[in-house]
Structures are given as structure tokens and as C-alpha cells.
N, C-alpha and C positions, 0 to 999 in steps of 0.2 A: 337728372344726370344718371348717365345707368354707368354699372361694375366694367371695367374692363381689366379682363384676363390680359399679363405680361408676360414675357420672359425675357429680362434685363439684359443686355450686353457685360461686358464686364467692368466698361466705366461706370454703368450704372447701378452694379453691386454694391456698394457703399452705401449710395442714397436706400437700399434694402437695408445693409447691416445696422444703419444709423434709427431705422425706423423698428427692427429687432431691439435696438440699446434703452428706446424710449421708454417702449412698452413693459420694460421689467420695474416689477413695483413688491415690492414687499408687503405677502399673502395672499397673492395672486397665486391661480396653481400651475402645475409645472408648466412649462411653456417652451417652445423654441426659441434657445438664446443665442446673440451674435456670437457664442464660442462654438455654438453644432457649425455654424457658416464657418466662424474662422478655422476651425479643425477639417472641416470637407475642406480646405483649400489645398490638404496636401496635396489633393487629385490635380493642382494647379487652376488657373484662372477660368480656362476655358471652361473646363469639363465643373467650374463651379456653379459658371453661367448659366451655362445648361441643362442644372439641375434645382435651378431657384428659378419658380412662379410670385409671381406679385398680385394682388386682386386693388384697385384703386380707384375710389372714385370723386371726380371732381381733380383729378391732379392727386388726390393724398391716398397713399398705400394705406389700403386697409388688412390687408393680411398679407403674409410671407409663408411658402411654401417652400419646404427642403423637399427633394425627390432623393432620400437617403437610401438609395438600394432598391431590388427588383419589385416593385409594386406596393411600394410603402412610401409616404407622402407625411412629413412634420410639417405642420401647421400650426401658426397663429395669429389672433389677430390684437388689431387693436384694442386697447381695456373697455372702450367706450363700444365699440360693435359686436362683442362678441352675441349679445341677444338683436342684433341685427339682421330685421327677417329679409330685405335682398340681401346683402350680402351672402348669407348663408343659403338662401335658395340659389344664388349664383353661385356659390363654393360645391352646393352638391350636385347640380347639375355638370360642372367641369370636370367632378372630380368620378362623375360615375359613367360621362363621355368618353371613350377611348380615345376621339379621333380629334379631342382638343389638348392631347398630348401631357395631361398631367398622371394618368395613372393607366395600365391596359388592361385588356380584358380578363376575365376569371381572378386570380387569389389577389388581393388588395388589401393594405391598411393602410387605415388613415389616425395620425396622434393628434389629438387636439386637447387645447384646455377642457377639463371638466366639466365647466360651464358656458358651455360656446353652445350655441342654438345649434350649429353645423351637427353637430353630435346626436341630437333629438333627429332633427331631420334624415341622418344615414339612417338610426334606428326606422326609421317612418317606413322607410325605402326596404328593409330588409338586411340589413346589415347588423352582426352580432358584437361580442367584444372578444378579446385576442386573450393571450395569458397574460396574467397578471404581473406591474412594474411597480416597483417600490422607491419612490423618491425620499429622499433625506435630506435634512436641512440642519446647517449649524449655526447658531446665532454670532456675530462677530464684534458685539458692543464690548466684550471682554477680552484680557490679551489670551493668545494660545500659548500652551503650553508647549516648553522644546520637545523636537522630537527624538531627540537620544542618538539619531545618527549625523554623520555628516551629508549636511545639504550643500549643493552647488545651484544656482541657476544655470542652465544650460546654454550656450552659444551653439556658433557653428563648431567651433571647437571640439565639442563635445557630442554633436549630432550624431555623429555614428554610434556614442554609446546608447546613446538616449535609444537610436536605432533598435542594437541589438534587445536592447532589453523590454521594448514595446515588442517585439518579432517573441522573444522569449516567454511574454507574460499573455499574447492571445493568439490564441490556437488560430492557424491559418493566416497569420499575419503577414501581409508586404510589406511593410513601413522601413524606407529605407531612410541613407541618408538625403539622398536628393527629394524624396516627399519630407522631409524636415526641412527642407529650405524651400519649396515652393509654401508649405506655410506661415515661416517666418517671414518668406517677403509679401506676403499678404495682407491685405490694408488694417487687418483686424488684431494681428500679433501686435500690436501698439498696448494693446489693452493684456497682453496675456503675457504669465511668467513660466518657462519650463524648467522643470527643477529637475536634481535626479541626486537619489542617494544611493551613497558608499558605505561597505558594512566595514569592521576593525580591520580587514585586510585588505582594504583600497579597492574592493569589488563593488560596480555598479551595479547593485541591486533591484530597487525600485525607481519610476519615473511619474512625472505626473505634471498636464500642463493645465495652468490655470486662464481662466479669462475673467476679466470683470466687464460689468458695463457700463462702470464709473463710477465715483465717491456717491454711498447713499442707496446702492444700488445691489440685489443679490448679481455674486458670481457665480462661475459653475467650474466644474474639475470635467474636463474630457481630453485622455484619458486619464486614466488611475492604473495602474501594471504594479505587480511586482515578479519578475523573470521566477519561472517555477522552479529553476535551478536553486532558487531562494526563497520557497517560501514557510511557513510554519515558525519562524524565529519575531516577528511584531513589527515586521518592514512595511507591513500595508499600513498599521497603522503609525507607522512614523510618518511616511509619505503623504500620506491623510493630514496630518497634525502641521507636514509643513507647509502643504496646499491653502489651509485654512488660513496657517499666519503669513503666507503672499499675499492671499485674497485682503486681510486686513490690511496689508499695508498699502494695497490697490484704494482701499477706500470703501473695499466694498462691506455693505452691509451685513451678509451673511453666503455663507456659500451653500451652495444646493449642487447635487450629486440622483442620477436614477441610473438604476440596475434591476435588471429582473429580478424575479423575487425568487427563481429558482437557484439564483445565485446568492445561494444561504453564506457562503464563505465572506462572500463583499460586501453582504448586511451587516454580518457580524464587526469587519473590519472597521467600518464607516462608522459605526456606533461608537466603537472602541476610540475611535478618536471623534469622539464629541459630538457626534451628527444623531440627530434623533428622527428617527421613523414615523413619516409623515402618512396615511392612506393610501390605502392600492389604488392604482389608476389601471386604466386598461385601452387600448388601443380601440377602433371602429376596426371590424375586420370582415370581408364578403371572399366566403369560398368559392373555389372554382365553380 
């Protein structure tokens, strides 16, 4: 049976997300989880479609591609294929085609697990690694600790604030009210809590939405903000702390969080609430 390359409709996106949910297993490494898909849904259905590849053989998806941005490609696969020599000789040949539509030509990266064979093979090819990303993990067998401020879960109700204060905390940001609601009605917000904290004067400070992939299961935090108008007072680390205790009450196992490593401020943050720093990873990356 040979690999065929997908690109899913958007009824079909699900039977993707569901196939992201499976694959997360605790000590596995970073990987692409159904919350990078459920957060790309602010862009809405379509434009999510469009930018998830599937790789599958015999009927069963073996790997899931995110196309997160101009020439940059998340990737993962199945835990059982990742040393899967077609698979990954099929992964890098799609992915270093232009005209099979998953990456184009000159600057490119590609994220994959650590130990995915696809990652040997780019190196084969010519391809080097990008700067370095710093993933963090916090274990969830224990309760968290409060985080000192007031937390809400976010509704519609509340989406514009949640709004402003994502738009406040990253530089260059569109995230409005209406991309809060194309991703809460997206099949995957089922699994994810958005919160948002108020400092002693009733200001929405920080936000942060969570996703799990089910009881037993690591979540993940994407994003994490705290609006700059506010930062230096320990609001990232509250935000953090109550990320952690949604993720536990989701079921999940432990929560995982990556950020570049040049973002010393949001290492230190993540730390500060409980997450410990796991090895650099680094992207596949092919210069112009």
C-alpha cells in the first residue's frame, strides 16, 4: 500500500484532530497537538482546511501537517511510524516538492518530533536547524497551587476582553472578537478552557487558553499573554498556575508549553509557575 498525500476538507478535519488526540502520550517529545489545530481555527474553517496535510496509509493517517505560516510546516506522526523509512522518505520528498503544495520554494522549516526519521533524512538532503525552542513541562499528579488573582473562564461574553488583551500581549496581533468565536465554534474548543485574569482593580490583565487531549493525556497552553500594559507585577505567573489547574481538572496528565528560547522573560515565567525546562529542540530549516 503506498502513503498518500491529503488535504482534508473541513468535515474531515476532525477525523485529523482526533488522530493528533491519540498520539499524545506522556514522554513523548514535543509534538503537534489538537490545540496548535484548535487555535489555528481562529482563521475559521476554511483557511484551517487549507492548511492541514494528512500522510496515510491503508485508510489510517499517519502523520498530520499544520502549514503554520509562510514556509514553515508542524509535523507529526504517529508514535509507531515515526522510524518509518516510507513514510518519511515520502514526507521529504512532499515536503521538499513545491509543486505538491506543502511547502515553496527557498527559506522553509519544518518542526517535527526529535526522533522522527523525517528529521535524519532533511539533514541527508541539506537542511540545517533553525534557533533554538525551549519546551516545558509540568507534571499534574499534584493539585496547583491558587494563583492569587481572579480567574474567570472566558465566554462570548467576555471575548473582546480576552481580545484586547491577546492584541496587547503580542506585538503585531489581529486577534479579534470574531477570531474568538470562529474558534470556539470549532470542533476542538470542546476540549479547551479560556481563562482570563483581573488584577485588584477589575483590569483584564492576562489570558490564556488551554486545550487537553483527554483524561491521562498531556495538554498544552496556546496562547499564554499577559497585555504589556501589565507586565512586571507576577500576572504571567498567575495565568500559568491557572492554566495548569484547568488542564488538571480537564484530566490531563500534565501540561506542556514551547517558546523560543530567546524569550528569556517566558522561560522564566513558566518556571515560576511550576513548569520545568525540558532540552532545546530546534526546527529543520533550508535557506533561501
Amino acid at each position: 500500500m503506498t502513503i498518500a498525500l491529503d488535504t482534508p476538507d473541513i468535515d474531515r478535519l476532525v477525523t485529523a484532530g482526533d488522530a493528533l488526540r491519540d498520539w499524545q502520550e506522556e514522554g513523548a517529545p514535543m509534538q503537534l497537538h489538537p490545540g496548535d489545530l484548535g487555535w489555528f481555527w481562529r482563521a475559521g474553517p476554511r483557511a484551517t482546511a487549507e492548511a492541514v496535510r494528512t500522510w496515510s496509509r491503508g485508510g489510517r493517517i499517519l502523520a498530520v501537517g499544520l502549514l503554520d505560516g509562510p514556509g514553515l510546516v508542524r509535523l507529526t506522526t504517529a508514535p509507531d511510524a515515526r522510524r518509518d523509512e516510507e513514510l518519511a522518505r515520502h514526507l521529504v520528498a512532499d515536503l521538499t516538492a513545491p509543486a505538491r503544495g506543502v511547502l515553496p520554494r527557498g527559506r522553509a522549516a519544518v518542526e517535527a518530533p526529535e526522533d522522527a526519521l523525517v528529521r535524519e533524512l532533511l539533514a541527508d538532503a541539506g537542511w540545517g536547524t533553525d534557533e533554538p525552542w525551549s519546551p516545558l513541562r509540568r507534571d499534574l499528579s499534584a493539585p496547583v497551587a491558587e494563583p492569587g488573582l481572579r480567574i474567570e473562564v472566558a465566554g462570548p461574553d467576555r471575548a473582546h476582553l480576552v481580545a484586547e488583551v491577546v492584541r496587547g500581549a503580542f506585538e503585531g496581533s489581529r486577534f479579534t472578537y470574531e477570531r474568538w468565536q470562529a474558534m470556539a465554534s470549532g470542533p476542538l474548543f470542546g476540549d479547551a478552557r479560556c481563562l482570563l485574569a483581573y488584577d485588584d482593580r477589575g483590569d483584564a490583565v492576562a489570558t490564556v487558553t488551554v486545550w487537553s487531549a483527554g483524561p491521562g493525556r498531556p495538554g498544552v497552553l496556546e496562547p499564554m499573554g499577559v497585555h504589556r500594559d501589565h507586565r512586571g507585577r507576577g500576572h504571567g505567573r498567575a495565568i500559568t498556575l491557572a492554566a495548569a489547574g484547568a488542564l488538571r481538572e480537564l484530566g490531563s496528565s500534565s501540561a506542556l508549553v514551547c517558546t523560543p528560547s530567546s524569550n528569556t522573560g517566558g522561560v522564566i515565567t513558566y518556571v515560576a509557575g511550576g513548569f520545568e525546562r525540558r532540552p532545546e529542540i530546534h526546527d529543520c530549516f533550508r535557506s533561501a
